[in-house]
PDB file with one MODEL, atoms N, CA, C and O in Angstrom:
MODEL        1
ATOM      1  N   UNK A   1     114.398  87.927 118.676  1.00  0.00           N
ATOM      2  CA  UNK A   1     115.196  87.919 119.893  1.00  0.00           C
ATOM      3  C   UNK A   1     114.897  86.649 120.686  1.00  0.00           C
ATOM      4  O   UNK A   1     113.784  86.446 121.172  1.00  0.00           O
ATOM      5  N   UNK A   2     115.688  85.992 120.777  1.00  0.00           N
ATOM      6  CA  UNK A   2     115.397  84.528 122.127  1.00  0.00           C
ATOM      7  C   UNK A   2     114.920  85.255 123.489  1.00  0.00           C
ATOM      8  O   UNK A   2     114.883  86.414 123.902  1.00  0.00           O
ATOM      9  N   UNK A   3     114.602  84.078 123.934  1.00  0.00           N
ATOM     10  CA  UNK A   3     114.066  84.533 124.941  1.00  0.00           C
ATOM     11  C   UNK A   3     114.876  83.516 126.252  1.00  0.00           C
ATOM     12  O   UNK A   3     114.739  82.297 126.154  1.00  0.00           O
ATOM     13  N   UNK A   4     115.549  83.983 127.222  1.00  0.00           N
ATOM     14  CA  UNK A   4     116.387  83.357 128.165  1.00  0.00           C
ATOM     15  C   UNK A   4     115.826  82.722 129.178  1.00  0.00           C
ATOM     16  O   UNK A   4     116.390  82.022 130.018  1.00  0.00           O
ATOM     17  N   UNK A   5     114.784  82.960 129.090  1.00  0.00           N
ATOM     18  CA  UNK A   5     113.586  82.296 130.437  1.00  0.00           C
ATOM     19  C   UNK A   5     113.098  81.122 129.636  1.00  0.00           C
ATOM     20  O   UNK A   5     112.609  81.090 128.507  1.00  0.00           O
ATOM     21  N   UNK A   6     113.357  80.141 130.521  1.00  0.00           N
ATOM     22  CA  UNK A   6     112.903  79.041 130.899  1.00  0.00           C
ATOM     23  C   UNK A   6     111.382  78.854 131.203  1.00  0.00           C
ATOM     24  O   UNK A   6     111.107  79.396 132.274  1.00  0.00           O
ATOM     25  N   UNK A   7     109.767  77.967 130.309  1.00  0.00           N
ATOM     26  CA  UNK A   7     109.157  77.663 130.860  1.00  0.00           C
ATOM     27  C   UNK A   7     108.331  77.401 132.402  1.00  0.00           C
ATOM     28  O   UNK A   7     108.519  76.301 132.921  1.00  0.00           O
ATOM     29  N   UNK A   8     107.894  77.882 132.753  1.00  0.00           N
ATOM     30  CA  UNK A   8     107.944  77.659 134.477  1.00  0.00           C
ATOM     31  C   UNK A   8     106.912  75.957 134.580  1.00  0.00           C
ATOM     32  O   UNK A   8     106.061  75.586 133.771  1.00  0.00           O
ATOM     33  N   UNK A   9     107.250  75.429 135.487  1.00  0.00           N
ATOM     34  CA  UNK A   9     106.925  74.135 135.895  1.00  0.00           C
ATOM     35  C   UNK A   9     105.799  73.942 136.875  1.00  0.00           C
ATOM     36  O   UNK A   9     106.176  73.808 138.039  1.00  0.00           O
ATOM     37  N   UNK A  10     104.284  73.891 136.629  1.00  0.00           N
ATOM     38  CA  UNK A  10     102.816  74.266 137.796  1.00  0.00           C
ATOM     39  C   UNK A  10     103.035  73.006 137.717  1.00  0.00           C
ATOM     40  O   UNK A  10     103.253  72.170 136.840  1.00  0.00           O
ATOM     41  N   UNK A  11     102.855  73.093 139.584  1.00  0.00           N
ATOM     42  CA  UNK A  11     102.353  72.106 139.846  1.00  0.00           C
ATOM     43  C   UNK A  11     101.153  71.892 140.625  1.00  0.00           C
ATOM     44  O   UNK A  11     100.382  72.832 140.430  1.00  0.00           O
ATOM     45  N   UNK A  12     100.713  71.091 141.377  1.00  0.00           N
ATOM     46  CA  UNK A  12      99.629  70.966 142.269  1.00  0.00           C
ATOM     47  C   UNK A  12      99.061  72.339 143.105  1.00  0.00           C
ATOM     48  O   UNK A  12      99.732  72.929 143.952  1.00  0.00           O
ATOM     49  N   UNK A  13      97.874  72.670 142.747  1.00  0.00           N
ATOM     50  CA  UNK A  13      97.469  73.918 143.517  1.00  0.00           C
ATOM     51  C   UNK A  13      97.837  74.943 143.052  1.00  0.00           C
ATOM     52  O   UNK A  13      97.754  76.033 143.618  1.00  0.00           O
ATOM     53  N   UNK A  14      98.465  74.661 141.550  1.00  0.00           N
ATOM     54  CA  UNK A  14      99.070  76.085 140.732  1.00  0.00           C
ATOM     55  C   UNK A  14     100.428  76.560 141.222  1.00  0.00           C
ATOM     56  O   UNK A  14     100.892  77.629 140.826  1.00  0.00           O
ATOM     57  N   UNK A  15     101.113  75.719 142.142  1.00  0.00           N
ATOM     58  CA  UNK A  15     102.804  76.147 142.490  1.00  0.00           C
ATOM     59  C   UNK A  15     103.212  76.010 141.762  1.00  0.00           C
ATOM     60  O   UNK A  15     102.860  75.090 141.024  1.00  0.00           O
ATOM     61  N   UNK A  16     104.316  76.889 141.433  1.00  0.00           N
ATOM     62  CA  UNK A  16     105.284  76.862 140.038  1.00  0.00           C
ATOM     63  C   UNK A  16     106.390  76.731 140.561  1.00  0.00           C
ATOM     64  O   UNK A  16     106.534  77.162 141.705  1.00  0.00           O
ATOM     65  N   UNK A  17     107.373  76.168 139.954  1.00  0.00           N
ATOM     66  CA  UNK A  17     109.040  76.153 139.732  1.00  0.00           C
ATOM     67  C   UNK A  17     109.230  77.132 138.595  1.00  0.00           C
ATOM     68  O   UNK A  17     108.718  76.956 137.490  1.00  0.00           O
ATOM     69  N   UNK A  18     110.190  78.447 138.993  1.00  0.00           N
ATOM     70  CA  UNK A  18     110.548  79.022 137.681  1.00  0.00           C
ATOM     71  C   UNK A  18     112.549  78.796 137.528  1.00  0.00           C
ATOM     72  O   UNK A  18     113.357  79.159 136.674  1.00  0.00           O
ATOM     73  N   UNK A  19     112.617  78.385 138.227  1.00  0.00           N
ATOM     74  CA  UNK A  19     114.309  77.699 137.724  1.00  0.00           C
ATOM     75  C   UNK A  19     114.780  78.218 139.000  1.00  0.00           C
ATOM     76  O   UNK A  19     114.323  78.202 140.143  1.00  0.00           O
ATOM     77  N   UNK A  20     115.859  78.694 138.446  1.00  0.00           N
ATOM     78  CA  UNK A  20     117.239  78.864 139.602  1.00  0.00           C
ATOM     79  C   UNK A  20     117.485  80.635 139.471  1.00  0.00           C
ATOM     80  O   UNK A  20     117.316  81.390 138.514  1.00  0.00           O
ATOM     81  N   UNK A  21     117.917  80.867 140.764  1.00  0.00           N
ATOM     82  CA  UNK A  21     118.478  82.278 140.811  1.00  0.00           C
ATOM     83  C   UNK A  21     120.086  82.319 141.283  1.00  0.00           C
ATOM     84  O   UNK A  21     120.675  81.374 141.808  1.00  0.00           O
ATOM     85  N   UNK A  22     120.449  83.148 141.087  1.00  0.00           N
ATOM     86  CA  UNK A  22     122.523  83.028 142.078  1.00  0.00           C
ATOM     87  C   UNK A  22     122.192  84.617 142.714  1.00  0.00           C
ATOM     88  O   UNK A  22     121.522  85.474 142.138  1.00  0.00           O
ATOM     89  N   UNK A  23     122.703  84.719 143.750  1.00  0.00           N
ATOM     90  CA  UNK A  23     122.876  85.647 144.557  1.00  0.00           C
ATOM     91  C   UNK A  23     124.133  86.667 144.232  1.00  0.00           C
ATOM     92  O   UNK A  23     125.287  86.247 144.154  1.00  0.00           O
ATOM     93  N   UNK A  24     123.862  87.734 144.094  1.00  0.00           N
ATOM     94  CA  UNK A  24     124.814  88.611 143.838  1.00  0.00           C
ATOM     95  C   UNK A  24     125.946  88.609 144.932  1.00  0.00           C
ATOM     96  O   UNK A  24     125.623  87.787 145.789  1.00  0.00           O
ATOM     97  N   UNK A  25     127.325  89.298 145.284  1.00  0.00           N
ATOM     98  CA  UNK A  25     128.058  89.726 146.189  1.00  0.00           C
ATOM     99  C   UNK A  25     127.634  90.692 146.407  1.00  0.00           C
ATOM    100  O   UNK A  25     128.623  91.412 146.539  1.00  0.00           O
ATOM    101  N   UNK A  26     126.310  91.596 146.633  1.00  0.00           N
ATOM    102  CA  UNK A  26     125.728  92.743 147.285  1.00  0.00           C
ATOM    103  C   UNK A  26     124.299  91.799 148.083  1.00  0.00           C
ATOM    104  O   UNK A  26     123.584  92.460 148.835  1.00  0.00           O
ATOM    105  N   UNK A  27     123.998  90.469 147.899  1.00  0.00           N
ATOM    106  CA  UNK A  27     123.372  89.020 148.445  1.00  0.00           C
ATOM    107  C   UNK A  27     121.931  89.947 147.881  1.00  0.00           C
ATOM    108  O   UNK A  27     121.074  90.209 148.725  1.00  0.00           O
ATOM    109  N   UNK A  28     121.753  90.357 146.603  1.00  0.00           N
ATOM    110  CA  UNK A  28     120.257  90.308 145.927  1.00  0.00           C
ATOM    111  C   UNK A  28     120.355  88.994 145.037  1.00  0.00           C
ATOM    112  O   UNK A  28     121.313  88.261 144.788  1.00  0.00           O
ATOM    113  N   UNK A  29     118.861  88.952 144.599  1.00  0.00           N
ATOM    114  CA  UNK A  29     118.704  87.823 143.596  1.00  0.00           C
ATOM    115  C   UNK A  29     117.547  88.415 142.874  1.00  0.00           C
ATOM    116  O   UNK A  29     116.876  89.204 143.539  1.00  0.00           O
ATOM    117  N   UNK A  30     117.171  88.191 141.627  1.00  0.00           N
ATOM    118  CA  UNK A  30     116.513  88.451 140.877  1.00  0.00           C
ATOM    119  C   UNK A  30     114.984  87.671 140.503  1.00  0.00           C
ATOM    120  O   UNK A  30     114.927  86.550 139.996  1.00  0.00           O
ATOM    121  N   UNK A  31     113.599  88.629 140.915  1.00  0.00           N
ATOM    122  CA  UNK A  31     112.692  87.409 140.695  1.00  0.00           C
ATOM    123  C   UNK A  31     112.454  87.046 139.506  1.00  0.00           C
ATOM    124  O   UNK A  31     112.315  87.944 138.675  1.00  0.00           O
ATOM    125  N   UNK A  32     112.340  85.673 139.086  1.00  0.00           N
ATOM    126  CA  UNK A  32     111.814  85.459 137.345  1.00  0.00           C
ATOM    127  C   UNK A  32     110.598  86.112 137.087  1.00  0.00           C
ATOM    128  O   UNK A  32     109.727  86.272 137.942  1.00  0.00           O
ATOM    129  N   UNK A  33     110.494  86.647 135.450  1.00  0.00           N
ATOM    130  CA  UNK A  33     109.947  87.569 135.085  1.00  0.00           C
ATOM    131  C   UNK A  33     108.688  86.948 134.975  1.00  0.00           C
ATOM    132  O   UNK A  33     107.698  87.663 135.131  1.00  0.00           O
ATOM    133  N   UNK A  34     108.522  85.588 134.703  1.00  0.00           N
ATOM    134  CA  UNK A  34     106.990  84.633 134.337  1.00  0.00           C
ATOM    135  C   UNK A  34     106.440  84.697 136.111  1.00  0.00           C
ATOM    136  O   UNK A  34     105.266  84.956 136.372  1.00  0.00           O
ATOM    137  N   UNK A  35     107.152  84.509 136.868  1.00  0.00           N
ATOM    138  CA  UNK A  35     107.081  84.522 138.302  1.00  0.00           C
ATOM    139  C   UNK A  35     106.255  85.879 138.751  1.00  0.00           C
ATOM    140  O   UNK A  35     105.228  85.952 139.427  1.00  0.00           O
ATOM    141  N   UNK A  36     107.122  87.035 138.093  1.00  0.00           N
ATOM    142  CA  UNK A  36     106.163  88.237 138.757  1.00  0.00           C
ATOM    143  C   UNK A  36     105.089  88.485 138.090  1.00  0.00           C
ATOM    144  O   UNK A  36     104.202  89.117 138.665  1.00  0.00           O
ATOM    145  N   UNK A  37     104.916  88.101 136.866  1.00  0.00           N
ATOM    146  CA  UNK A  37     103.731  88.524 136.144  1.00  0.00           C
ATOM    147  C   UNK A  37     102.411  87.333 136.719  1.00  0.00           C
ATOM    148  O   UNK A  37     101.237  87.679 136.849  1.00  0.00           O
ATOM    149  N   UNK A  38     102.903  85.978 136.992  1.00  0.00           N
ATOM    150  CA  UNK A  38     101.870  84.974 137.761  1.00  0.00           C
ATOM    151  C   UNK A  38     101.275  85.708 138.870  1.00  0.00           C
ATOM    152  O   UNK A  38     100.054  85.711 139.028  1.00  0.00           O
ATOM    153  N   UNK A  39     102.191  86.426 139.765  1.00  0.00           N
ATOM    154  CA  UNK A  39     101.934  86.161 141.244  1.00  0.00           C
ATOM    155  C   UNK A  39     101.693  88.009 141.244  1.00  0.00           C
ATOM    156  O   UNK A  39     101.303  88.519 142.294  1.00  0.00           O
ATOM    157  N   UNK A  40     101.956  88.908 140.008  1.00  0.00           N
ATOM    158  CA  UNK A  40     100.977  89.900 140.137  1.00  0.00           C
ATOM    159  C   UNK A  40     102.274  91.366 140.861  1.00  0.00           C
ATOM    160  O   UNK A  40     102.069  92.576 140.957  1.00  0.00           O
ATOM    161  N   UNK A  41     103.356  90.659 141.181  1.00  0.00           N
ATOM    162  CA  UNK A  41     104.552  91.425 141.307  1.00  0.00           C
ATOM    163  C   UNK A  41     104.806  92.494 140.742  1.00  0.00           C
ATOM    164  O   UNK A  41     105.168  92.370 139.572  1.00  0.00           O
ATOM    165  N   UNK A  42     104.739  93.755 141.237  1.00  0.00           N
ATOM    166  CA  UNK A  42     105.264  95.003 140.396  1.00  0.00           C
ATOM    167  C   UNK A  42     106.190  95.846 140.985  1.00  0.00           C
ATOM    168  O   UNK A  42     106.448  95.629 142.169  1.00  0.00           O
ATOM    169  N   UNK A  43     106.727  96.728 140.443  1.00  0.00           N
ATOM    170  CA  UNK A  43     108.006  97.371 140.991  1.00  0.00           C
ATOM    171  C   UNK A  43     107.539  98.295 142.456  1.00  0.00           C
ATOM    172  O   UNK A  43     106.511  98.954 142.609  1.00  0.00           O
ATOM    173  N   UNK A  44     108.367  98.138 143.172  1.00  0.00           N
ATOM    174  CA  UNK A  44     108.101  98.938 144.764  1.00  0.00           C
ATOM    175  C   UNK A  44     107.255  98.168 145.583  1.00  0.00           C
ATOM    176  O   UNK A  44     107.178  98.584 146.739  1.00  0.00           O
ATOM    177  N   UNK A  45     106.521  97.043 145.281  1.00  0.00           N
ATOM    178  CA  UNK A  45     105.910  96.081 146.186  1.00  0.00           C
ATOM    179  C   UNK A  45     107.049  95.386 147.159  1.00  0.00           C
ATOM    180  O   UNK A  45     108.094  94.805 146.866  1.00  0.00           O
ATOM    181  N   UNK A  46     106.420  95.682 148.463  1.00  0.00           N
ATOM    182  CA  UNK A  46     107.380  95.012 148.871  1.00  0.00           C
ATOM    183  C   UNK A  46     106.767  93.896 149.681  1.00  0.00           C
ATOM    184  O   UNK A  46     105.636  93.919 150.167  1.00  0.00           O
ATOM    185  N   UNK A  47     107.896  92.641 149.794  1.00  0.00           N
ATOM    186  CA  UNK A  47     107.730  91.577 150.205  1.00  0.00           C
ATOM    187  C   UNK A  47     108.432  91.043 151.279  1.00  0.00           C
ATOM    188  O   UNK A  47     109.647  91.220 151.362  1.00  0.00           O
ATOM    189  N   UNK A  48     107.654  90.246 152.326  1.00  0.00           N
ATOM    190  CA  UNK A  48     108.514  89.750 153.380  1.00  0.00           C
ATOM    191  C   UNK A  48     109.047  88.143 153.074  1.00  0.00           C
ATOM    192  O   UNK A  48     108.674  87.190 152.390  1.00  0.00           O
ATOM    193  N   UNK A  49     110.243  88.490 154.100  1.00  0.00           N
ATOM    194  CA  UNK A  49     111.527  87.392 153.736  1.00  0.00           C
ATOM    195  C   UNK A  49     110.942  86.785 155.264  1.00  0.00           C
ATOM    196  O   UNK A  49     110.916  87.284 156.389  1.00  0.00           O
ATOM    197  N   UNK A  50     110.355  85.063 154.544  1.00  0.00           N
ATOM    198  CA  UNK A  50     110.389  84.485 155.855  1.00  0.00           C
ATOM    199  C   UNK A  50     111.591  83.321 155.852  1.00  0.00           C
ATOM    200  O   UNK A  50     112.072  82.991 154.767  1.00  0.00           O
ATOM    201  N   UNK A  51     111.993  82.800 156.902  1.00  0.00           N
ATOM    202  CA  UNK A  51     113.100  81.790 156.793  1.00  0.00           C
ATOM    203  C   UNK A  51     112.497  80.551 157.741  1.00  0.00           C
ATOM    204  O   UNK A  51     111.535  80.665 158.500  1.00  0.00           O
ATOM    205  N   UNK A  52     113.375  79.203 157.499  1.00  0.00           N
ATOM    206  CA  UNK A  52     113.350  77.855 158.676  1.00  0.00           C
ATOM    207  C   UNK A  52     114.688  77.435 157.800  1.00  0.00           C
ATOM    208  O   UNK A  52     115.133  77.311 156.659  1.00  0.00           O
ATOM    209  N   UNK A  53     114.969  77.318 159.115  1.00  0.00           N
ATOM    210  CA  UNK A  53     116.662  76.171 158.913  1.00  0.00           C
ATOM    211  C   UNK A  53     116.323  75.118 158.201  1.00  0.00           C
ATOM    212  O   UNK A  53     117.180  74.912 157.342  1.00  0.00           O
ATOM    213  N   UNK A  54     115.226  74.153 158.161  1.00  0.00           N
ATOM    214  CA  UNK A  54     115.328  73.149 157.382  1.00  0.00           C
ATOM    215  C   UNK A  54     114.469  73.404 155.890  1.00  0.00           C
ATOM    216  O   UNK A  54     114.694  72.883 154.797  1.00  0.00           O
ATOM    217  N   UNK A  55     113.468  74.344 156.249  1.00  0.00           N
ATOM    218  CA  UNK A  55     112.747  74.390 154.768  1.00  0.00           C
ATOM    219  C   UNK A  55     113.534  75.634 154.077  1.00  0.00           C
ATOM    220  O   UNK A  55     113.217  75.865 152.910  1.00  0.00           O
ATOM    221  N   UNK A  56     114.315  76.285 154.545  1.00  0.00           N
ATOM    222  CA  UNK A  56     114.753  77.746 153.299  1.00  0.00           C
ATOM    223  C   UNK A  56     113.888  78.889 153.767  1.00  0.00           C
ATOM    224  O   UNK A  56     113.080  79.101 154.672  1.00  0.00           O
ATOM    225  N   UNK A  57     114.485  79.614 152.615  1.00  0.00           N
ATOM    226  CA  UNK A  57     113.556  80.882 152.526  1.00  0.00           C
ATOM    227  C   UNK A  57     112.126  80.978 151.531  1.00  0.00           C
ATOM    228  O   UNK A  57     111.962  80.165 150.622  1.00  0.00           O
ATOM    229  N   UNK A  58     111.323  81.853 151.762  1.00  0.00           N
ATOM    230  CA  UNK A  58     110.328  82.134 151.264  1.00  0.00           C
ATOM    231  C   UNK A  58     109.918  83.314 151.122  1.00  0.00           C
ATOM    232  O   UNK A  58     109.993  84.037 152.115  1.00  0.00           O
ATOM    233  N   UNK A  59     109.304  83.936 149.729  1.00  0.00           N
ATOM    234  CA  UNK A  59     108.889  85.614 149.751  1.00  0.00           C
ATOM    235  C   UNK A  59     107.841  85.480 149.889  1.00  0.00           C
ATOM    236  O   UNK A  59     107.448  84.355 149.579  1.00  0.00           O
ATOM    237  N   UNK A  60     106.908  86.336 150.339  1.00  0.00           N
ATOM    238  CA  UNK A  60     105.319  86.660 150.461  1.00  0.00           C
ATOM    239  C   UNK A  60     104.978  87.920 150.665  1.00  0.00           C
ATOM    240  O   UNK A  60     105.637  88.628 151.427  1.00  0.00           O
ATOM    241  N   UNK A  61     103.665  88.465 149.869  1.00  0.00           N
ATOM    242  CA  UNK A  61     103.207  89.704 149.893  1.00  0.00           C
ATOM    243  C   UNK A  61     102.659  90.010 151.326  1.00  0.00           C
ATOM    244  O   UNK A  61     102.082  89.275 152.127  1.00  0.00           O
ATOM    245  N   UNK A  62     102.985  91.193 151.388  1.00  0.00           N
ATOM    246  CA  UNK A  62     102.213  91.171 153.085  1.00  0.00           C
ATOM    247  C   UNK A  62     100.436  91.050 153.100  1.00  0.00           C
ATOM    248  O   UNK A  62      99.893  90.797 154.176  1.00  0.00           O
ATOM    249  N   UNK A  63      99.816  91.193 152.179  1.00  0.00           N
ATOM    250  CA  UNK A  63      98.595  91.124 151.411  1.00  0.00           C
ATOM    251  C   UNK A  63      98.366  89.302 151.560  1.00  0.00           C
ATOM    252  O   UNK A  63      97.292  88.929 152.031  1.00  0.00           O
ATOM    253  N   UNK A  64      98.944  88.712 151.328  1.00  0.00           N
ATOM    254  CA  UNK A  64      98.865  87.258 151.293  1.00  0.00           C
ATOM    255  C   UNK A  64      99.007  86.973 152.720  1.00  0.00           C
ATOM    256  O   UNK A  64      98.097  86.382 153.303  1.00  0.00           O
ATOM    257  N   UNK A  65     100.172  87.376 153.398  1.00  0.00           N
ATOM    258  CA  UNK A  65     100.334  86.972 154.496  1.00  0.00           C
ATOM    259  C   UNK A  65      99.200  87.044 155.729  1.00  0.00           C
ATOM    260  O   UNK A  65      98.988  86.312 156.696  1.00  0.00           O
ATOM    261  N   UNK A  66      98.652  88.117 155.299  1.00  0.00           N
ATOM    262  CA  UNK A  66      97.326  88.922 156.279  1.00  0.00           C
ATOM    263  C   UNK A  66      96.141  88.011 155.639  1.00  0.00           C
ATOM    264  O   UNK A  66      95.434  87.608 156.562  1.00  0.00           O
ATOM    265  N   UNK A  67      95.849  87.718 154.840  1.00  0.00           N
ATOM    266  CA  UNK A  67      94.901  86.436 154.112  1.00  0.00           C
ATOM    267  C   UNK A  67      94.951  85.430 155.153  1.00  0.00           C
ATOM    268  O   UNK A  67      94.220  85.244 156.126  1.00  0.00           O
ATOM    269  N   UNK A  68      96.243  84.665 154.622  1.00  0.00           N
ATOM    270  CA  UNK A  68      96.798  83.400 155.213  1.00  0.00           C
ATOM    271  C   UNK A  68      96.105  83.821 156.667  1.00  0.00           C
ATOM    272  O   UNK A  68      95.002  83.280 156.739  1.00  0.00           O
ATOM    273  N   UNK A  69      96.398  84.592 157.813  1.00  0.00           N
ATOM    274  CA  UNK A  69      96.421  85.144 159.304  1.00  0.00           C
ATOM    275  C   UNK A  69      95.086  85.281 159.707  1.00  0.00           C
ATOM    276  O   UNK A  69      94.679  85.151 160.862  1.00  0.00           O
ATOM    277  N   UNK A  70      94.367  85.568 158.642  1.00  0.00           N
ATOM    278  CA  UNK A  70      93.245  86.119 158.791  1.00  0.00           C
ATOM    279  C   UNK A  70      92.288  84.552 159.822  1.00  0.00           C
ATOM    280  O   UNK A  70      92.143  83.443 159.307  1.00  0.00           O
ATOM    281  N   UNK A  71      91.810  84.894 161.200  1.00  0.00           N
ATOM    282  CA  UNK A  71      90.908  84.097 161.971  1.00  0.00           C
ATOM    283  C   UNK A  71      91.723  83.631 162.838  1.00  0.00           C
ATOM    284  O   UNK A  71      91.358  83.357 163.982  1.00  0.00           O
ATOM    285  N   UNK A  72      93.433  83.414 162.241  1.00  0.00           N
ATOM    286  CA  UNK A  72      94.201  82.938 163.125  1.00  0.00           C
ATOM    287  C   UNK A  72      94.022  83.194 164.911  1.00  0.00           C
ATOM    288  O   UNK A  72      94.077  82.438 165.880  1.00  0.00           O
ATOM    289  N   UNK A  73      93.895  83.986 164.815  1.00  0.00           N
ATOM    290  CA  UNK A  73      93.904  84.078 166.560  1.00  0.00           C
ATOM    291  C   UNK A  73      92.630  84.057 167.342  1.00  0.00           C
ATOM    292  O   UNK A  73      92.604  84.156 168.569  1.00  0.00           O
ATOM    293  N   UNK A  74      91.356  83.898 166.429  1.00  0.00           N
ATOM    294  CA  UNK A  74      90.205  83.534 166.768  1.00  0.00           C
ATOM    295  C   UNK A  74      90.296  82.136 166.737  1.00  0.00           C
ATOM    296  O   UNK A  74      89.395  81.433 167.193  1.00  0.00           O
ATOM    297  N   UNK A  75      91.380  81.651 166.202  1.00  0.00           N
ATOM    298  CA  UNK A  75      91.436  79.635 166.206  1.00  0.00           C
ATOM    299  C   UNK A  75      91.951  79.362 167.073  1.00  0.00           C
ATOM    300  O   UNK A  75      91.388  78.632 167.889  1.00  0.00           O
ATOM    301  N   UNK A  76      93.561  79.931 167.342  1.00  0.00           N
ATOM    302  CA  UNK A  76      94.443  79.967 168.391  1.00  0.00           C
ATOM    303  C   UNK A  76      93.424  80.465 169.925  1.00  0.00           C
ATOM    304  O   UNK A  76      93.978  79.946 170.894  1.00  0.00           O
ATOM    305  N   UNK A  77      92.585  81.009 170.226  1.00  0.00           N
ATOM    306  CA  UNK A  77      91.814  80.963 171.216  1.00  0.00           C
ATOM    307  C   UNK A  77      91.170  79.344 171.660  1.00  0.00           C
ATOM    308  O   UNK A  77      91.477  78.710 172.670  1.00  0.00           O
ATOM    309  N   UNK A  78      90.502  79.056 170.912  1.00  0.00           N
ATOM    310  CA  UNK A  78      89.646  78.051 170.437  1.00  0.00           C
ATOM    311  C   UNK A  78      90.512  76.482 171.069  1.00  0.00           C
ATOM    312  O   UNK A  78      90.179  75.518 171.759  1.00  0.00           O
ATOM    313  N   UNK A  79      91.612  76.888 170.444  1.00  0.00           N
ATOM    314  CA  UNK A  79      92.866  75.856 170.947  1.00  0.00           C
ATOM    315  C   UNK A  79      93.510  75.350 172.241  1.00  0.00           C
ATOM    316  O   UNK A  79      93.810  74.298 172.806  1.00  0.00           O
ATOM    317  N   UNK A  80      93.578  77.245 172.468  1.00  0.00           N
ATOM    318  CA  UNK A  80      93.696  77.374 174.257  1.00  0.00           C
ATOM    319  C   UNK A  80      92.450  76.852 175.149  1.00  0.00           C
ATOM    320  O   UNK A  80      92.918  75.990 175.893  1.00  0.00           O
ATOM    321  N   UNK A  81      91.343  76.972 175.345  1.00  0.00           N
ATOM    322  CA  UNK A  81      90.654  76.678 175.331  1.00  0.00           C
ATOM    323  C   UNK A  81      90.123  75.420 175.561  1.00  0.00           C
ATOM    324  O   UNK A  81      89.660  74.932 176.592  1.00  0.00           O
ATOM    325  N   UNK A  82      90.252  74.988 174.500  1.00  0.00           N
ATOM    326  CA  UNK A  82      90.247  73.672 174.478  1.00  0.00           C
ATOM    327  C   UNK A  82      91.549  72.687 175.588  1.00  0.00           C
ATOM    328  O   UNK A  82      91.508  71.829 176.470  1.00  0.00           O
ATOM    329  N   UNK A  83      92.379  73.319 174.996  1.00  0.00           N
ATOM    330  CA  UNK A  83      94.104  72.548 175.765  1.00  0.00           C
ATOM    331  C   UNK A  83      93.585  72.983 177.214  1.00  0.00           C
ATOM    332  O   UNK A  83      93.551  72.015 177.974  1.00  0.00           O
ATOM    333  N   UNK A  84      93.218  74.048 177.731  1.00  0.00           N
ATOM    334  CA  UNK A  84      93.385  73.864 179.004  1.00  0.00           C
ATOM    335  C   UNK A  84      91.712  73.376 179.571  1.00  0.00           C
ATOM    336  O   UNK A  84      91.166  73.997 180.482  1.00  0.00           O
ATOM    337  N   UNK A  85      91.179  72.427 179.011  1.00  0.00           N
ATOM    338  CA  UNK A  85      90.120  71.797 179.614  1.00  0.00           C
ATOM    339  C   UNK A  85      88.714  73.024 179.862  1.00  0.00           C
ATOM    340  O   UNK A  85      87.782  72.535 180.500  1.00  0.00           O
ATOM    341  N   UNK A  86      88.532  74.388 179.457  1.00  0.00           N
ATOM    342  CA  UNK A  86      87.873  75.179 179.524  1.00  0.00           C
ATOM    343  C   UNK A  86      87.807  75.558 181.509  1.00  0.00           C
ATOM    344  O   UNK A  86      86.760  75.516 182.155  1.00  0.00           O
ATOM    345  N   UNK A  87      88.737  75.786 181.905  1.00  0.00           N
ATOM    346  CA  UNK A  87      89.421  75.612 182.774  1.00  0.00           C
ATOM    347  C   UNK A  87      89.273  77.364 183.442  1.00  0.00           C
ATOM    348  O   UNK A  87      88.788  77.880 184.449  1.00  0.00           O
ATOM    349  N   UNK A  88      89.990  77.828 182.230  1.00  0.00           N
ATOM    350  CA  UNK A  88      89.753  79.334 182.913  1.00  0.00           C
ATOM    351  C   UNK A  88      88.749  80.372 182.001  1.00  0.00           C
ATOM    352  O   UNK A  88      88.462  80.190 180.818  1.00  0.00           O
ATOM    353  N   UNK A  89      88.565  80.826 182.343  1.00  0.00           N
ATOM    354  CA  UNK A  89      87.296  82.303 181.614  1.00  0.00           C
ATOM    355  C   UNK A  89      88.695  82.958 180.674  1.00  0.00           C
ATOM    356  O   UNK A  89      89.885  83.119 180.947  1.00  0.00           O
ATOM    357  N   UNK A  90      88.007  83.173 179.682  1.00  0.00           N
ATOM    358  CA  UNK A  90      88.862  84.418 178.624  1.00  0.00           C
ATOM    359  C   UNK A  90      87.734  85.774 178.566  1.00  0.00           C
ATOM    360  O   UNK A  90      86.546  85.463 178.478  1.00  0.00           O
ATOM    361  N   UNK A  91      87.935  86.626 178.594  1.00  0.00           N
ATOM    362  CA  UNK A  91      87.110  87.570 178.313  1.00  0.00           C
ATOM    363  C   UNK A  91      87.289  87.934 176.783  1.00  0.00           C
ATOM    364  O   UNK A  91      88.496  88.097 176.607  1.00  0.00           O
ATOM    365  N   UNK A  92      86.578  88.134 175.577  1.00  0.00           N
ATOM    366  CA  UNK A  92      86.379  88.211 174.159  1.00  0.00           C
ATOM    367  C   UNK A  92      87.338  89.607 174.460  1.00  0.00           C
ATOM    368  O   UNK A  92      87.265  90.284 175.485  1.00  0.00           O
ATOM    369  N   UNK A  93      88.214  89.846 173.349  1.00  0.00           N
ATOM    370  CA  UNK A  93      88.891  90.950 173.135  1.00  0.00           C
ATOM    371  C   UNK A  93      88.012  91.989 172.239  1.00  0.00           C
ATOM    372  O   UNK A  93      87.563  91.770 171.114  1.00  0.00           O
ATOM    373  N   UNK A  94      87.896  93.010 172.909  1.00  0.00           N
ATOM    374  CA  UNK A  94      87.116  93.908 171.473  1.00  0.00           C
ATOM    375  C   UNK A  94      88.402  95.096 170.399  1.00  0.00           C
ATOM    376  O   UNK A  94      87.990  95.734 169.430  1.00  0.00           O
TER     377      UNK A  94
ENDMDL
END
């Protein structure tokens, strides 16, 4: 049996290109199959749809996303903080 999938393309940091998708007239698209088995994808996982007008869309596990987040707002303090010259008192959130 051939196989209809296309090689996927790693690049730097292990990002892959796995080709092209077309959007149905019900607006699903289909993830490539080398794609879900890389990134660990299984049926009923669900994933968030992030968007930017100039970069597109993007899927991400909410598992990744909470990774990625993770300290974020212990930095984002740090920032404030800093930006306003240590200016005002924060009290530590518990």
């Amino acid at each position: 049996m051939a196989s209809n999938e296309s090689k996927p393309f790693y690049g730097p940091g292990g990002r892959g290109f796995y080709g092209a998708v077309t959007v149905s007239e019900r607006g699903q698209i289909a993830i490539p199959a080398q794609a879900r088995r890389d990134l660990g994808i299984r049926p009923g996982d669900k994933l968030l749809v992030l968007g930017d007008p100039q970069q597109g869309l993007a899927l991400m596990s909410i598992e990744h996303l909470m990774r990625n987040l993770q300290g974020s707002s212990a930095l984002l303090e740090q920032i404030q903080k800093h930006a306003l010259g240590d200016t005002e008192e924060t009290e530590p959130e518990e």
